[in-house]
C-alpha positions in Angstrom: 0.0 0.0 0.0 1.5 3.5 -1.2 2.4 5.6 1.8 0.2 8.1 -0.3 -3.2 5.7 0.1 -1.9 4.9 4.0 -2.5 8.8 4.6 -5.7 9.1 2.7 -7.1 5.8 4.8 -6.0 7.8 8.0 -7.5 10.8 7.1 -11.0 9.2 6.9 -10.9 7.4 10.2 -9.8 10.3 11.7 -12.6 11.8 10.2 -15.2 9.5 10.5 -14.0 9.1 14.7 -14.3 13.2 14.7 -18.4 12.8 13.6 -20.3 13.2 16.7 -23.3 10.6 16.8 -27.4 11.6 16.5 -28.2 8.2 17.8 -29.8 9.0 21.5 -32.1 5.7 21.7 -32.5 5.0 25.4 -33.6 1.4 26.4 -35.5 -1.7 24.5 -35.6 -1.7 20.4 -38.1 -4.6 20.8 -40.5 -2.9 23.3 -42.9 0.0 22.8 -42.4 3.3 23.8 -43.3 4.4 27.1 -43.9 7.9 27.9 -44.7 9.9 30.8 -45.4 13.5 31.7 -43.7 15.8 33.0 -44.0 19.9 33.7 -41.9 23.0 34.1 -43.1 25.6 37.0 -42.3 29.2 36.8 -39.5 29.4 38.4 -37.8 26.7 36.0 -37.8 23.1 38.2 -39.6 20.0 36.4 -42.1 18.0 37.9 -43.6 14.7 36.8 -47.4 15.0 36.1 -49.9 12.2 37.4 -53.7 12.3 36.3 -55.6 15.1 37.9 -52.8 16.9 38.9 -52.5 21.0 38.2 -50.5 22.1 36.0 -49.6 25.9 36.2 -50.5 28.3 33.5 -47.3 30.7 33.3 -46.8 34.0 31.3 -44.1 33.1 28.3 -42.6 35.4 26.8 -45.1 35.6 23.8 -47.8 36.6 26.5 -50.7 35.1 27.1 -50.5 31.8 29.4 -49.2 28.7 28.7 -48.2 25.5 30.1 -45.0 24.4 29.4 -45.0 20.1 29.1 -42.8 17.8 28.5 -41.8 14.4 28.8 -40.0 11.7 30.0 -39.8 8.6 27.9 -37.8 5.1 27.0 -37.6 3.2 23.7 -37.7 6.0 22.2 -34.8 7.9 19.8 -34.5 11.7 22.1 -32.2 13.4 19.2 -34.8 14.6 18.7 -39.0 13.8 19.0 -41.5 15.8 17.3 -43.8 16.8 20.4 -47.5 17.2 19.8 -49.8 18.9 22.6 -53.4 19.4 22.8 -56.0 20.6 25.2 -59.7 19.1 25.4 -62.7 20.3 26.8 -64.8 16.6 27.3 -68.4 18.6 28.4 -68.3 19.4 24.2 -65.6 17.4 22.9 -64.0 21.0 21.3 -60.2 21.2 20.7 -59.0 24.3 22.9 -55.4 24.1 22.4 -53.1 22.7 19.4 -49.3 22.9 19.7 -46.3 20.7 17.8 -42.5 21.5 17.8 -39.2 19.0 17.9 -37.8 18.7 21.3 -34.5 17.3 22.8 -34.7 14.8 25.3 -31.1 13.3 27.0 -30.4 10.6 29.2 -30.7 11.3 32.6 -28.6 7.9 34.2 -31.7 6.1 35.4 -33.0 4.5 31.8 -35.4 7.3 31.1 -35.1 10.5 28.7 -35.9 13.9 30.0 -36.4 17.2 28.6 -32.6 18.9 28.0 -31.4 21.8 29.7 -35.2 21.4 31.5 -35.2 24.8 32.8 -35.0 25.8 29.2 -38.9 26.2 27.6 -37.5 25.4 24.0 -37.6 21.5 24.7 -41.2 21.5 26.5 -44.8 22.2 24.5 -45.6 26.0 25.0 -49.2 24.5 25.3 -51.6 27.9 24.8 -54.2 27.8 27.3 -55.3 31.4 27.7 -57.2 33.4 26.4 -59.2 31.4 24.6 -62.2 32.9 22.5 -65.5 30.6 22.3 -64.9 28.5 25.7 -67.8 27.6 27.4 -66.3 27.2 31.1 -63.2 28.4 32.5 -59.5 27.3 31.9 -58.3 28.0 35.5 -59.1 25.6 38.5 -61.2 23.3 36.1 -60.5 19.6 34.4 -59.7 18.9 31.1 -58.3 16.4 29.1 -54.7 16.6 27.9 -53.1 14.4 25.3 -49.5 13.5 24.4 -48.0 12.2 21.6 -44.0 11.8 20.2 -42.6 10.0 17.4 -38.8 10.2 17.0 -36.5 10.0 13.7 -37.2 6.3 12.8 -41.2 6.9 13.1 -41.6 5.0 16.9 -44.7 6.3 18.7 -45.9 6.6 21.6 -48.9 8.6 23.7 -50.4 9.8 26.9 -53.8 10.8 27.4 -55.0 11.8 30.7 -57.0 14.7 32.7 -55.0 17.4 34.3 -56.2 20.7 35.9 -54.7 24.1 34.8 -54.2 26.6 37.6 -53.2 30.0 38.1 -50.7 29.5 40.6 -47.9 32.6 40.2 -49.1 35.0 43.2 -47.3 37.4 40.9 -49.9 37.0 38.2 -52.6 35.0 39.9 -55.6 38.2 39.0 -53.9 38.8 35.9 -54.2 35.1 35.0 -57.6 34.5 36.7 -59.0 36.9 34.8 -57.7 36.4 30.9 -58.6 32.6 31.4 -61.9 33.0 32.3 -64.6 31.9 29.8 -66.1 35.5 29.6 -62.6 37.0 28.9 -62.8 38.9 26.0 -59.3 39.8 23.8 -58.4 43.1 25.3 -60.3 43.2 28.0 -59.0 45.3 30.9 -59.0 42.8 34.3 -58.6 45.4 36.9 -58.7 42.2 39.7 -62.0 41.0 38.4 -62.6 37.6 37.5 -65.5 37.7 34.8 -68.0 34.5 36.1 -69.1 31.9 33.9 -71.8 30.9 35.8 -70.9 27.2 35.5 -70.3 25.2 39.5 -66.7 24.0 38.8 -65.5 20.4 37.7 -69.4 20.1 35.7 -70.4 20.5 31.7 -72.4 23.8 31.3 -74.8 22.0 29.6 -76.1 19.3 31.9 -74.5 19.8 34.9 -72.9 16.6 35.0 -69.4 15.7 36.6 -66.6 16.3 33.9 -65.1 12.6 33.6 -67.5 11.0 35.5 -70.9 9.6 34.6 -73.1 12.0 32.8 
């Protein structure tokens, strides 16, 4: 071999060594993948989410509130997972809120994948919860159905579907928030501390009065 073809040879596993990887699969190519939830408070921790739990509704700096979700997941590729979020009123079966973006999830030691850098927001679903025009009952202190779903790079799925409670829970901007996620919030509307009232006795459907995920 010329001493001309030895350098070339070197050159390209030098090279090829030098390529980071974009494989972040975490656990069981032969399992499903298994997802849970997971949120980011105002002032930046993350918290795993269980069903019926609160999540908080924080001003983002788009305005408005949001909540900010994420998850934590296995069999699954993290580098990255396109992130879809949505919001669900079950009294009327109306979408409220629609968000999608790619996230990056890392390794956290223990066999799971986790949001990374999770006091970032850019790596959990800005999830737009208020205001919201044409709601029938409020978004604060009141059930509603929340659903999950990723799919990495190779196209493996996975989903989470459960109730969760948004809640005004900054003291900074609890009347602010209070206010603009009331159902008779209008776009614009000037709070002043007052919390317009739907009318509706919370955790029930406006229209029959029945328990929201119970029998009705």
């Amino acid at each position: 071999m010329s001493v001309r073809l030895q350098a070339a040879l070197a050159g390209v596993v030098v090279l090829a060594s030098a390529c980071p990887s974009n494989d972040c699969f975490i656990g069981d190519q032969s399992k499903d993948p298994e997802i849970g939830l997971v949120y980011r408070s105002s002032d930046g921790v993350m918290h795993e989410l269980s069903a019926g739990g609160q999540v908080p509704l924080i001003l983002p700096p788009q305005g408005g509130k949001v909540m900010f979700i994420g998850v934590r997941a296995k069999n699954i590729d993290g580098c990255p997972v396109t992130l879809t979020a949505s919001l669900r009123d079950q009294c009327t079966n109306n979408l409220v809120a629609l968000e999608e973006r790619p996230v990056t999830l890392e390794a956290t030691g223990d066999g799971w994948l986790t949001p990374k850098v999770p006091t970032a927001l850019e790596n959990y679903s800005n999830l737009p919860a208020c205001p919201r025009a044409s709601i029938d009952r409020d978004i604060n202190n009141e059930p509603y159905e929340l659903t999950i779903k990723v799919e990495d790079k190779t196209g493996r799925k996975g989903s989470v579907k459960m109730m969760v409670t948004p809640a005004c829970m900054d003291s900074a901007e609890r009347d602010q928030c209070e206010c603009e996620c009331a159902a008779e919030y209008r776009q614009g509307q000037t709070c002043n501390g007052e919390h317009p009232d739907s009318g509706v006795p919370p955790g029930t459907c406006p229209t029959d009065g029945g328990m929201i995920g119970g029998d009705r």
